[in-house]
N, C-alpha and C positions, 0 to 999 in steps of 0.2 A: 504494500500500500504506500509506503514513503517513497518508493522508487517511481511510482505512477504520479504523485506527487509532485518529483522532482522533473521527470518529463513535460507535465502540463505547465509546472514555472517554468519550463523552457520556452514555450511557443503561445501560452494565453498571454502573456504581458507583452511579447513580442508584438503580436499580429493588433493586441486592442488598444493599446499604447505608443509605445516605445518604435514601431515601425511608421507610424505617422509623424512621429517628431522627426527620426531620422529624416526622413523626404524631406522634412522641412528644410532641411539645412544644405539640401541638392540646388546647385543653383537654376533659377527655372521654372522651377515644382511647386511655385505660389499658386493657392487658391484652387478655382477648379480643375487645374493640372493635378494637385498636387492628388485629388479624388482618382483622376484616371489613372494618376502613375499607381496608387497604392491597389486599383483594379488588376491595371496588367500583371506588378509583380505578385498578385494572389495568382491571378491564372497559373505565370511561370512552377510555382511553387507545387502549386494544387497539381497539377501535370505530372510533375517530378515524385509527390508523395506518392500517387497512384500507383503509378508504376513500379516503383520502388521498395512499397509494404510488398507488393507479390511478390519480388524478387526476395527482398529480404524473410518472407515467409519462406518462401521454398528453402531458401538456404539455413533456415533456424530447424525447419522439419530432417533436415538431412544433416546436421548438427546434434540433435538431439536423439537421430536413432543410432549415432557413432556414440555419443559421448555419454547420453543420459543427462544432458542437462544443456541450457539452454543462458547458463551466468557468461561465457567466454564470451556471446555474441552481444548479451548487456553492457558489456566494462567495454567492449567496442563501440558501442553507441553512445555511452556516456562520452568516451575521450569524443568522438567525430561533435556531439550536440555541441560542447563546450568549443570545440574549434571554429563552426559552422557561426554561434555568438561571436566570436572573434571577428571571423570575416564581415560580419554584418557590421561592427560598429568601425574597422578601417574602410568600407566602402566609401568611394567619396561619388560616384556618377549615380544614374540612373541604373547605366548599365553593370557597374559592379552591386548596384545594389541586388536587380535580379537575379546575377551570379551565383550573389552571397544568400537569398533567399532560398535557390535553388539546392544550394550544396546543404545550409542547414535543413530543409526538407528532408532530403536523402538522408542524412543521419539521424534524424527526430525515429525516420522509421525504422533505423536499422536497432532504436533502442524501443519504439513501441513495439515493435510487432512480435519480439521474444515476450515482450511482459507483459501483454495479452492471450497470450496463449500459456501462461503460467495457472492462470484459471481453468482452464479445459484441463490440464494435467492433473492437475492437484485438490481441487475442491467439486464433493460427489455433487447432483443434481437439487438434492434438496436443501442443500447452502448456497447455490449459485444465487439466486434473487440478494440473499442480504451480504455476498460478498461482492456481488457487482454495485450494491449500493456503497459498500464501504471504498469500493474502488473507485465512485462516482462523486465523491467527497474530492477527486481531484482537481474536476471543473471549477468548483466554488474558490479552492485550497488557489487555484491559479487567478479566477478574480480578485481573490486578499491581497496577491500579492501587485494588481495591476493598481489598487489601493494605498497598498505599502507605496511603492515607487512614485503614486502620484503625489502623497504626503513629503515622504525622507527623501526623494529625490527629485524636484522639479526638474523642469528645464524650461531654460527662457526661449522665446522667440528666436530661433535658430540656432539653434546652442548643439552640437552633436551628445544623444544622449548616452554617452561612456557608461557612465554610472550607475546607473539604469543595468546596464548589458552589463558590467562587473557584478555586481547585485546577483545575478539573474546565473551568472554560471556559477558563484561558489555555492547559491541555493540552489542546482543540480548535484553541484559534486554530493554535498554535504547528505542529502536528500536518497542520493543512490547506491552512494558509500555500501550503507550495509545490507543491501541488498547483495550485492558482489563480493564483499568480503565475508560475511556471515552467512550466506545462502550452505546449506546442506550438499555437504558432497556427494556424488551420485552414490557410491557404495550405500549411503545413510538414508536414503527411501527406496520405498517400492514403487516405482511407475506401469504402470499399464499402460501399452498403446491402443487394445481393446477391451476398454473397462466392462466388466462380466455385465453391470447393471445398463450400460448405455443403450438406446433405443435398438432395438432389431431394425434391421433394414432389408430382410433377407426376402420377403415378398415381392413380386413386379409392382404390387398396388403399394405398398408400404414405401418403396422408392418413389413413386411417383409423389404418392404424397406430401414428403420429405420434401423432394426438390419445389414442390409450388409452395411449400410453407417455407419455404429458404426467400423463397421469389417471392413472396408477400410480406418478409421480416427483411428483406432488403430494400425493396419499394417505399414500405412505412419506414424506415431509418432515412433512405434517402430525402425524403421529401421533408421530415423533422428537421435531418439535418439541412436541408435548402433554408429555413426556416434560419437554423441558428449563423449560418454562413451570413444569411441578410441582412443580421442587425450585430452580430458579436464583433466582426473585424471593423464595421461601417460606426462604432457607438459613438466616438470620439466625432466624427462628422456629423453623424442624428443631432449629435447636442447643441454643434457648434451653426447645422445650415435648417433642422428642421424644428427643435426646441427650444433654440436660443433663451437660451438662461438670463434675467436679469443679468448686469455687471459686462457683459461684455465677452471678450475673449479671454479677461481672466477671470473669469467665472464657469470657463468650458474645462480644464482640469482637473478643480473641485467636483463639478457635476457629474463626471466623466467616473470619478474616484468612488462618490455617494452611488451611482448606481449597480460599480460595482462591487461594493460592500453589499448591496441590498441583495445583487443578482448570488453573491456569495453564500447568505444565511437564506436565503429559500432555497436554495441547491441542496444545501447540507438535508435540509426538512425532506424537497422531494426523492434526492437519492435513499438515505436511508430511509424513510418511513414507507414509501413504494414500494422497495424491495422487500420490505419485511411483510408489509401488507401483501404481497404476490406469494410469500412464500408459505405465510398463512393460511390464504385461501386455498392451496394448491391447485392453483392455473395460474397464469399470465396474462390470456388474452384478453379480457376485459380491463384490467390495470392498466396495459398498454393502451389501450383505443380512447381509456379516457385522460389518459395524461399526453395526447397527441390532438385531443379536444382541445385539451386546457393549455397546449400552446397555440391553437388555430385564433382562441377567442383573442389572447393576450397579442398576438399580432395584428390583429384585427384592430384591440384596441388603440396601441401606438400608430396605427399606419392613420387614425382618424380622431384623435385626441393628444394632441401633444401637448396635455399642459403639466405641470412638474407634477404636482401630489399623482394625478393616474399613470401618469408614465409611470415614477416609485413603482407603484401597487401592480402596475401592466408586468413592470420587464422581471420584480418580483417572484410574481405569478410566473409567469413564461420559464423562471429560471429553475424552478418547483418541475413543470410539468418538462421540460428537456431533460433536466437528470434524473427524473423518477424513467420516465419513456427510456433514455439511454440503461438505465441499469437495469429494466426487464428484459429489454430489447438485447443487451448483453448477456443477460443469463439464458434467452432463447437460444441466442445461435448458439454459446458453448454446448448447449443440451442435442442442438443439430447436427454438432459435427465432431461431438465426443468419443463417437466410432470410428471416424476416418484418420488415419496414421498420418495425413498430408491436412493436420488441423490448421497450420500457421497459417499453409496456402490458402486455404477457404478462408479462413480470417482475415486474408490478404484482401481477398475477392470482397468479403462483406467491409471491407477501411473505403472500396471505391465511393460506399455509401458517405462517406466522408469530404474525399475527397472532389468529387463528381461536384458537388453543391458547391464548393469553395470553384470551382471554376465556372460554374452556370451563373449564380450569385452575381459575383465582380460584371460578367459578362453583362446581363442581365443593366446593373449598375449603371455600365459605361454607353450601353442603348438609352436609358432615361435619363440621363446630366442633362440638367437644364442646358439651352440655348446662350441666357443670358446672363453675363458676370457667374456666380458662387451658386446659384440657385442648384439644387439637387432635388428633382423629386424622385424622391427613396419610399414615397409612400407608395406609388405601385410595386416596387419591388415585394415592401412588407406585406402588402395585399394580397400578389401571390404566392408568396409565404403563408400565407393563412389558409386561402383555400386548399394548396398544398399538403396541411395540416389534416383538412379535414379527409382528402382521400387517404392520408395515412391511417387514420382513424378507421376509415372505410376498410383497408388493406387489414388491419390485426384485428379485427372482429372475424377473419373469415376465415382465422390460425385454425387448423383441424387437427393435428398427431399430436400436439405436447401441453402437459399438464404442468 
């Protein structure tokens, strides 16, 4: 859990933060630029991560049936994330920025995609719900910290933010530390590659069914996550072109900070209390469809009420129902692909749900910038983000094999 932790402080402060200051300091990248520049280098990024969890999956799957474990490919992703920060805060263009975007992508994944599949190994079926929620305490764990950096470390109006990015790598080191050093050597557990309890699949019907509830738990993700890609990297602009906060532009930091402490402490409630609440009921599907509601309404509401107190209570809310959804939605596909020896890979395949969004998003974005000066309308984007929302909702009402 600290290791997941230390990965989302790698890229939430990045992407919601600290990636918009840096543009700022590109000379150029003023104002409505500086909206496109932070689109295309999402696309770059988002491209590279796609491709890169499947690779890195494949290579953790075939890591793990030589070695029995999966820490060597960890401590490689730790050193690359921390290098990849590096590169991002020497970037001085545009174009080394996306460089630098690109490579720390590549490395982000070659430390997620081991330590998402640490849950499929290791934790039976009727713990997954409340340890995907403990795992989902990430998301928020990476808001505090876009909090922390907005507090202890400002940055003025073009100021390169170093500090920030210093920050940001020794809370990975520190964070991942003991995961690598103290993780159990293979001799000291029993792993199964076909856990005795894992779903049978050995029917033609029982395959099929599997594969369209794969196809319906990656649709509903996709489209949630189309949702979180529209307002989580874009927040720092929402505040500054669609919210505008009393005070001015120095009142778009604090705002920026306040909402992500807010989006922090309903994450914590939705991840854990969903998960526990799924694992109670024993099913999923229903918990899913309605915490994929309960991000449709809350986009819904920001895309047509910008004013501070419902915004609070909107992105709130929305931040409740992404990591309750993310952590069932988690414990599903482990439960999916618990039988298949090539887990990392499928789990590769189900991050495109990830990934896909962070480029349609930006895209999406850079087709609606205003015409005229700074204007952004982002509220179509959030719009269909919402209705998004609801065919995801649509999509996990219709889960059939898993309880």
């Amino acid at each position: 859990m600290l290791a997941m932790f230390g990965a989302f402080a790698a890229f939430v402060p990045l992407f919601a933060l600290t990636l918009p200051q840096k543009i700022a300091t590109v000379p150029g990248l003023g104002g409505r630029r500086a909206v496109e520049a932070l689109s295309w280098i999402l696309v770059a990024g988002s491209v590279a991560a796609g491709g890169g969890n499947i690779v890195a999956g494949a290579i953790s799957d075939a890591l793990f049936r030589r070695t029995r474990s999966r820490r060597r490919m960890i401590a490689a992703g730790v050193v690359a994330v921390v290098a990849g920060l590096a590169t991002v805060a020497v970037a001085r263009s545009f174009a080394e920025l996306v460089l630098a975007i690109v490579a720390f992508q590549l490395a982000l994944n070659v430390l997620l995609s081991p330590l998402v599949a640490l849950m499929v190994d290791y934790v039976p079926d009727e713990r997954k719900g409340r340890m995907a929620g403990w795992l989902g305490l990430a998301l928020p764990f990476g808001s505090v910290m876009v909090t922390l950096l907005a507090m202890f470390a400002p940055v003025s109006a073009g100021s390169n933010p170093i500090v920030s990015l210093f920050i940001t790598m020794l809370v990975v080191l520190v964070l991942t530390a003991p995961l690598v050093v103290l993780w159990p050597v293979p001799a000291l557990v029993s792993i199964e590659l076909d856990p005795p309890d894992a779903i049978a699949v050995s029917g033609q019907r029982e395959r099929r069914a599997l594969i369209a509830d794969f196809m319906l738990v990656w649709t509903a993700r996709l489209l949630v996550q189309f949702a979180a890609a529209a307002i989580l990297p874009y927040l720092y602009f929402y505040v500054a072109n669609v919210l505008r906060p009393p005070g001015g532009a120095a009142a778009i930091g604090p705002a920026v900070g306040a909402l992500a402490f807010a989006f922090a402490v309903m994450s914590m409630a939705g991840a854990i209390g969903i998960g526990w609440i799924s694992d109670r009921l024993g099913h999923r599907r229903a918990p899913l469809a309605m915490a994929a509601m309960l991000v449709a309404i809350c986009m819904a509401t920001l895309s047509i009420a910008p004013v501070w107190p419902l915004t609070v209570m909107a992105y709130g809310c929305f931040a409740a129902g992404l990591a309750g959804f993310l952590a069932i939605d988690s414990a599903l596909v482990a439960q999916l692909v618990a039988a298949n020896p090539r887990r990392a890979t499928l789990l590769g395949v189900m991050n495109l749900t990830n990934t896909l969004p962070s480029i349609l998003a930006p895209a999406m974005a850079l087709a609606v910038i205003g015409a005229q000066g700074e204007t952004i309308r982002m509220v179509l984007v959030l719009q269909a983000a919402a209705v998004g929302a609801v065919v995801a909702a649509l999509c996990a009402s219709r889960i059939r094999t898993l309880r």
